[in-house]
Structures are given as structure tokens and as C-alpha cells.
C-alpha positions as CSV (number, residue, x, y, z in Angstrom):
1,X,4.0,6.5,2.3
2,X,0.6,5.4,4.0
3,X,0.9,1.6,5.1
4,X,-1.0,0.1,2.3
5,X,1.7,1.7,-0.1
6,X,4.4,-0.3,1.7
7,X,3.7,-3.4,-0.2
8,X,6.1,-4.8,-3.3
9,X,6.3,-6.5,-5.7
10,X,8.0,-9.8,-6.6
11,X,7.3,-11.3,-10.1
12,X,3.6,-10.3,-9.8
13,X,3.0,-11.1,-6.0
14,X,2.5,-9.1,-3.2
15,X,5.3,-8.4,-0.4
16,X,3.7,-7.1,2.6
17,X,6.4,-5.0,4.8
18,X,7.2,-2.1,7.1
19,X,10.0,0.2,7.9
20,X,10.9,0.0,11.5
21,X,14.4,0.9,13.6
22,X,15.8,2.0,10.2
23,X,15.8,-1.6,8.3
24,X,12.7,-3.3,6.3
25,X,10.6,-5.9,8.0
26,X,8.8,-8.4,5.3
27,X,5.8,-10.6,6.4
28,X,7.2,-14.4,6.2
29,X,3.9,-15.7,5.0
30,X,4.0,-13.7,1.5
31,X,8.0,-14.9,1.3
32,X,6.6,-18.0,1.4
33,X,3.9,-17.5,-1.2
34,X,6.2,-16.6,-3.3
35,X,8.6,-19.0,-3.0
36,X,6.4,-22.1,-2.6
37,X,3.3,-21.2,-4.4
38,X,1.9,-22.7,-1.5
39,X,-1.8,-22.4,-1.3
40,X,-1.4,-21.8,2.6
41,X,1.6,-20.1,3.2
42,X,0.6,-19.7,7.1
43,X,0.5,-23.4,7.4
44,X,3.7,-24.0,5.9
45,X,5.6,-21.6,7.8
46,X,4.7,-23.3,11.2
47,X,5.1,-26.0,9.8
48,X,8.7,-25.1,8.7
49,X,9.3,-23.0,12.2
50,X,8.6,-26.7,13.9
51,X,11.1,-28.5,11.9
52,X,13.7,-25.8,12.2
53,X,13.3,-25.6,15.7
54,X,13.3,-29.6,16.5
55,X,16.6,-30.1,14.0
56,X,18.1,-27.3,16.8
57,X,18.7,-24.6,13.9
58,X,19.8,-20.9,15.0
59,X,16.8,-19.5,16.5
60,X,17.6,-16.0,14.9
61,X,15.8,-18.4,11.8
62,X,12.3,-18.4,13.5
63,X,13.0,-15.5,15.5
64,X,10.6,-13.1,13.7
65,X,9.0,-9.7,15.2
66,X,5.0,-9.7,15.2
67,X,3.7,-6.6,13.5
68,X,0.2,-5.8,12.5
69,X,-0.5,-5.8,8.7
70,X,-3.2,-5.6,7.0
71,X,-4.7,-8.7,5.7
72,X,-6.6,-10.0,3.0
73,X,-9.8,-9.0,4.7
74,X,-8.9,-5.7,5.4
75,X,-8.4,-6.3,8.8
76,X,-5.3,-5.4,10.5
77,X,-3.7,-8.6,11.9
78,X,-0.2,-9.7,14.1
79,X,1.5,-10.9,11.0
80,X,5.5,-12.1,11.7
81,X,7.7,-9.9,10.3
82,X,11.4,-10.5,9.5
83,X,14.5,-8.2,8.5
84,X,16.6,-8.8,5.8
85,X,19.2,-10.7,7.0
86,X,16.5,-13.4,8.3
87,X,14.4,-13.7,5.4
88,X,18.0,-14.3,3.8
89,X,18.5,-17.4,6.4
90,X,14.8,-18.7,6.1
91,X,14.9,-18.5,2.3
92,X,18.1,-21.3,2.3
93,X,15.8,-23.9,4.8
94,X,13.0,-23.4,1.9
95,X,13.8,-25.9,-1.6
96,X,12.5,-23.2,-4.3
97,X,13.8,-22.5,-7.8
98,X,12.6,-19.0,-7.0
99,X,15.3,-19.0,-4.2
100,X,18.2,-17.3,-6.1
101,X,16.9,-14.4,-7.9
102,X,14.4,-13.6,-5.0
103,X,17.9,-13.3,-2.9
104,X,19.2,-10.9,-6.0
105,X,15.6,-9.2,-5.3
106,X,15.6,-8.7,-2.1
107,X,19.3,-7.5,-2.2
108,X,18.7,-4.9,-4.7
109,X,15.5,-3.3,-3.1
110,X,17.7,-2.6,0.1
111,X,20.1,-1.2,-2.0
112,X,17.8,1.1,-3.3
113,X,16.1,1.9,0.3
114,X,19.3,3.3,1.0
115,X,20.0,5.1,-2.4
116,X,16.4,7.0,-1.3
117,X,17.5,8.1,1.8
118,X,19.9,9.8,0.5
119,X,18.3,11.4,-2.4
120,X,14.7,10.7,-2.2
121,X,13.7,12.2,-5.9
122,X,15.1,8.9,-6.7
123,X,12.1,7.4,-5.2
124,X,10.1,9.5,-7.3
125,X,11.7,9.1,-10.5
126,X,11.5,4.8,-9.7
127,X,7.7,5.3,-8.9
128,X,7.0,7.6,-12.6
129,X,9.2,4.7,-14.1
130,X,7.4,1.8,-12.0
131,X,3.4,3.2,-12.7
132,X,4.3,3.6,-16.7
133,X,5.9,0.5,-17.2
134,X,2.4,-0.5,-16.1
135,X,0.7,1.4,-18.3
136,X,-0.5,4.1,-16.4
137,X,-1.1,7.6,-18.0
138,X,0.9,10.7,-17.5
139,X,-1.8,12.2,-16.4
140,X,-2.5,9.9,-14.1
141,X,1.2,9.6,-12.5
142,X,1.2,13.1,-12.2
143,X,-1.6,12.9,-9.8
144,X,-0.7,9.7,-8.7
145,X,2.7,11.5,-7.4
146,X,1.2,14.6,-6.2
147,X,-1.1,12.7,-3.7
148,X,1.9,10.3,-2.3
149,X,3.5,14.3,-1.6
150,X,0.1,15.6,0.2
151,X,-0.5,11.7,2.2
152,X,3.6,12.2,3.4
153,X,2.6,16.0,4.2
154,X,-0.3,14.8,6.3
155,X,1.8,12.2,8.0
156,X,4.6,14.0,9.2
157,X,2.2,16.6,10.5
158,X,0.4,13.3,12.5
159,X,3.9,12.2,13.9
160,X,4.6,15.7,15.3
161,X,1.2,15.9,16.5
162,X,2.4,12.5,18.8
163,X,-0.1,10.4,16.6
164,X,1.1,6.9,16.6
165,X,1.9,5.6,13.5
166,X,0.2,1.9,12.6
167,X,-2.8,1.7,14.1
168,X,-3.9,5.6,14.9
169,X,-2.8,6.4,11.5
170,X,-5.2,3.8,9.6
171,X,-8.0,5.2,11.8
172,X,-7.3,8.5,11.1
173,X,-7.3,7.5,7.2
174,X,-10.4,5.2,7.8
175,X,-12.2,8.9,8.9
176,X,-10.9,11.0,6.6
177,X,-12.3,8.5,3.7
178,X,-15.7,8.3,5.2
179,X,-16.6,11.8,5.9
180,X,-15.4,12.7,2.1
181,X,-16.4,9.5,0.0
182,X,-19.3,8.0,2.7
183,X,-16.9,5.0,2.8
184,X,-13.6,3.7,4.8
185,X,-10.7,2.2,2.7
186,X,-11.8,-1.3,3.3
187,X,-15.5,-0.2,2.3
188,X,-13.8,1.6,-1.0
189,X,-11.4,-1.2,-1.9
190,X,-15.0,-4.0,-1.8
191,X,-16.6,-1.6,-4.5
192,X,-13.7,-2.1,-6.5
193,X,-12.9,-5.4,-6.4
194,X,-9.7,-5.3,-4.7
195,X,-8.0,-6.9,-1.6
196,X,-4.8,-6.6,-1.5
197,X,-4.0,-4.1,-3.9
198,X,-3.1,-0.7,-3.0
199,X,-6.5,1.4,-3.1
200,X,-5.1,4.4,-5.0
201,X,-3.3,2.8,-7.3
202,X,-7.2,1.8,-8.5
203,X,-8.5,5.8,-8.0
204,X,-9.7,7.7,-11.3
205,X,-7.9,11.3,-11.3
206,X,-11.1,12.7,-9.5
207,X,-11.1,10.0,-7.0
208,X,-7.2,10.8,-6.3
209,X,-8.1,14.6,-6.1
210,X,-11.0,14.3,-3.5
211,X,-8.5,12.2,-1.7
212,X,-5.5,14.9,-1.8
213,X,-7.8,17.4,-1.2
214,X,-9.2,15.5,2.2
215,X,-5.6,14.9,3.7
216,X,-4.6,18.6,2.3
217,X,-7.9,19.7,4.6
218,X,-7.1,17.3,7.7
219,X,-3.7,18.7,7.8
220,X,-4.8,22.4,7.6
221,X,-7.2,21.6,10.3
222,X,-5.1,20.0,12.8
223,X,-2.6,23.1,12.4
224,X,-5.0,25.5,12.9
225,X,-6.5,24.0,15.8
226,X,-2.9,22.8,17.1
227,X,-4.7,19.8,17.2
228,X,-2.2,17.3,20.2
229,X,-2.8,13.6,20.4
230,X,-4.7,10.9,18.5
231,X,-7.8,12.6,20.0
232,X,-7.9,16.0,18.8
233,X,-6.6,14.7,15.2
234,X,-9.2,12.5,15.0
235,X,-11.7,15.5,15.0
236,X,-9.8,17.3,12.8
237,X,-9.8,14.4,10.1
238,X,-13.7,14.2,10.2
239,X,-14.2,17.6,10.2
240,X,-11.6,17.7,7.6
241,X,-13.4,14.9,5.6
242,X,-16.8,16.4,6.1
243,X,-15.6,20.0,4.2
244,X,-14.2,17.6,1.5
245,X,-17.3,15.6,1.2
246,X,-19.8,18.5,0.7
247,X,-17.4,20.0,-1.8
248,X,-17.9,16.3,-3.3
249,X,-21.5,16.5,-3.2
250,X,-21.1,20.0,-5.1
251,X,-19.2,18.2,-7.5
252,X,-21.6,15.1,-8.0
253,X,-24.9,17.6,-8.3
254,X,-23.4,19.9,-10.8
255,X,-21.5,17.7,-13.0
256,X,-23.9,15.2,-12.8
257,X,-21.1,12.4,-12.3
258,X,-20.5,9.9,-8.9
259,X,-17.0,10.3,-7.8
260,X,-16.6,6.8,-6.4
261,X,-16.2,4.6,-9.2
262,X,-16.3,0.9,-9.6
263,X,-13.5,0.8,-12.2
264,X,-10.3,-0.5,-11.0
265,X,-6.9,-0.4,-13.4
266,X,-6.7,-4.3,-13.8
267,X,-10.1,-3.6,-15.6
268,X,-9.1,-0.4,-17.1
269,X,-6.1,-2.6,-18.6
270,X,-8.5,-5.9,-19.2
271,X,-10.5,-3.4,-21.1
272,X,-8.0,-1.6,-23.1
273,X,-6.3,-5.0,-24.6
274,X,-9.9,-6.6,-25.4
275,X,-10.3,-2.7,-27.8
276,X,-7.2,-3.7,-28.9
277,X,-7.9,-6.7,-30.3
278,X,-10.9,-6.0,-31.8
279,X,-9.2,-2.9,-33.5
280,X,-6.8,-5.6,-34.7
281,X,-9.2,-8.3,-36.2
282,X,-11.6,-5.4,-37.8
283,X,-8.1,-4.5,-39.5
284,X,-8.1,-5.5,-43.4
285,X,-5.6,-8.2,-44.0
């Protein structure tokens, strides 16, 4: 999955992390959110670093790996990043009644990493069962599903290609998303309202669409003009994006109907329990 997919989800809060040498890599800071409720996790996990490191404790506790995430502001920052087995050692040094079932958490999403390896439809079947236990639409999953299958074809074409992932790839993405929709992620993701949600978990079917059909495009291009590097990829995404974004503006003109939408499913959901309520009271008792 794309890099802004790779983020879970612990009793309603965000887990930023990333899959390198084989093993997942959390970003400390949201551990500590979670754990603390701390209203600034950063400061606390110095903090915490300091005290662990001046009381002479294993330095595999603060040794952490710097990897750039993406950050509230959509900006890509060095974040520090820890494995499994340290975020295991860091959650004992932090007092949190949360401490114990995040360990049974975090346990269980590794064991489930693995399961996916093996078979991934598992993944699959966990992200239907994940988006409707949400409330998402079958329609909508269907979609949803079909567009993780078209980003994953995209990127394995990239890493073949020798584009880097990380970095290259969220530029590549940035281009492909301007030349269709006029806007980057970061751009998309202000008109909706969101910052650290995951973009297309917030896209209408014809938003999700526009967006397979971009990354279907950018991929088709870069094998036909055996596009090699970060370079030549980069001119196949905008010229993929630009065929996507005139078939969008066919689409706006004759339907008469903007593609980019405002709506986000927090609203959609915000919405749908306020009708409900009224449906209920209106009901004769």
C-alpha cells in the first residue's frame, strides 16, 4: 500500500509506521499519544529518552531508527521509528493503564503481518471486514479494494523501474494527483478537512475511480515508454495525470458534476446519524 495507508489504528488513534528489512517500524511519538494522552507526545519522549539515558537503561530503549513520515502538516518529516521488540521495552518505562492491552495490540497486528505474507487475501478479507465495521458501503469497499490493487500495481512497476520508494514515490503520487484533480494529496486532503487521515479513505466512488484510473494510466505509460529512473517516471505520471485529467474535465462538462468533493466520511457518518435521529423523533410514540 501507498505510505499514507500504512497508518493503524489503536482505540481510535492514529499509528504512523513503515515496513522496512522485513519487520514494522512505529513512530514513538504516536505510541506515546496513545499511551499518555499527552498533549505533546514529542516533548515527552525526549523527555523520557533523557531520563532513560541518565538512569544508564539499555540503550536499545532509545535506540530508535529516523524515518521520514508524514506529519500533521503534510510535510514529510525524520520521525523516530522503532521495531517491535523496542516499542515493547519503551512501553514498560511509560506508567499507562493503556500499557497492557496496547502490548496484546501490538502483538496481534504482527501476528497478522505475518499471516498476510503468507496468504495475502487475508489482508483483503481484514480490510472488507475493517471498512464495514465502519460503515462503509459495499459499493464503496468494492472500489475502495480495487484501487489498493491498481496503487500496489503501480508500485511494483515503480520499484522495478529503480524508483525509490519513500520519498520518489510520494512525488510521483503528488504528480499524478495534480495533473488529474489540479491538486497534490496534501492540497486534496485541506479541501476535505483532513490531516492525518488516510485521503482515500475520504474519496466518493468517482473520486476513487479518477484516482485508479490515473495510477492505471501512469503505469501503462511508464511500460510503454520503458520509462528507467525517478526521472523518466516522473514524466510518465504527469503525462499519465494529464490524460486522466481531460478525461475528468469530459466528465465534469457533461455530467455537469465537480469530481473533487468537499465531503469526507466522518461527515458522511456525522450526517447519516443526525437523519437518523430525526427519522427517530418524527416517529409516533
Amino acid at each position: 500500500m501507498e505510505e499514507q495507508d500504512k497508518l493503524i489504528v489503536f482505540q481510535e488513534k492514529g499509528i504512523r509506521r513503515l515496513w522496512h528489512n522485513d519487520e514494522w517500524w512505529y513512530a514513538v511519538v504516536d505510541v506515546i499519544e496513545v499511551l499518555t494522552e499527552s498533549p505533546n507526545p514529542a516533548v515527552y519522549w525526549r523527555v523520557l529518552k533523557k531520563r532513560l539515558l541518565d538512569e544508564g537503561a539499555d540503550q536499545t530503549v532509545t535506540k530508535c531508527n529516523g524515518f521520514k513520515l508524514k506529519a500533521i502538516d503534510g510535510k514529510m518529516r525524520l520521525t523516530d521509528c522503532a521495531n517491535t521488540e523496542i516499542i515493547f521495552r519503551i512501553i514498560q518505562s511509560v506508567p499507562s493503564p493503556k500499557a497492557e492491552p496496547f502490548k496484546q495490540w501490538l502483538a496481534q497486528v504482527g501476528y497478522e503481518r505475518v499471516q498476510e505474507i503468507e496468504n495475502p487475501e487475508l489482508a483483503a478479507q481484514r480490510a472488507r471486514s475493517y471498512y464495514k465495521d465502519l460503515g462503509y458501503s459495499e459499493a464503496w469497499i468494492e472500489t475502495r479494494l480495487k484501487s489498493v490493487e491498481i496503487r500496489d500495481q503501480l508500485t511494483d512497476e515503480w520499484k522495478n523501474r529503480g524508483v525509490k520508494e519513500g520519498l520518489e514515490y510520494a512525488i510521483l503520487t503528488a504528480e499524478i494527483s495534480r495533473a488529474t484533480f489540479g491538486l497534490t494529496p496534501t492540497e486534496y486532503k485541506e479541501v476535505k478537512g483532513l490531516q492525518r487521515e488516510n485521503l482515500r479513505d475520504h474519496m466518493t466512488d468517482i473520486e476513487l475511480i479518477f484516482t485508479m484510473l490515473g495510477e492505471a494510466t501512469t503505469r501503462n505509460k511508464a511500460i510503454d515508454k520503458d520509462a528507467k529512473g525517478f526521472e523518466q517516471n516522473k514524466e510518465a505520471a504527469i503525462e499519465g495525470g494529464r490524460a486522466t485529467g481531460k478525461a475528468r474535465t469530459a466528465y465534469e462538462q457533461e455530467s455537469g458534476q465537480k469530481v473533487v468533493s468537499p465531503s469526507n466520511f466522518k461527515g458522511q457518518i456525522t450526517e447519516a446519524k443526525k437523519q437518523k435521529s430525526i427519522e427517530a423523533k418524527q416517529k409516533p410514540k
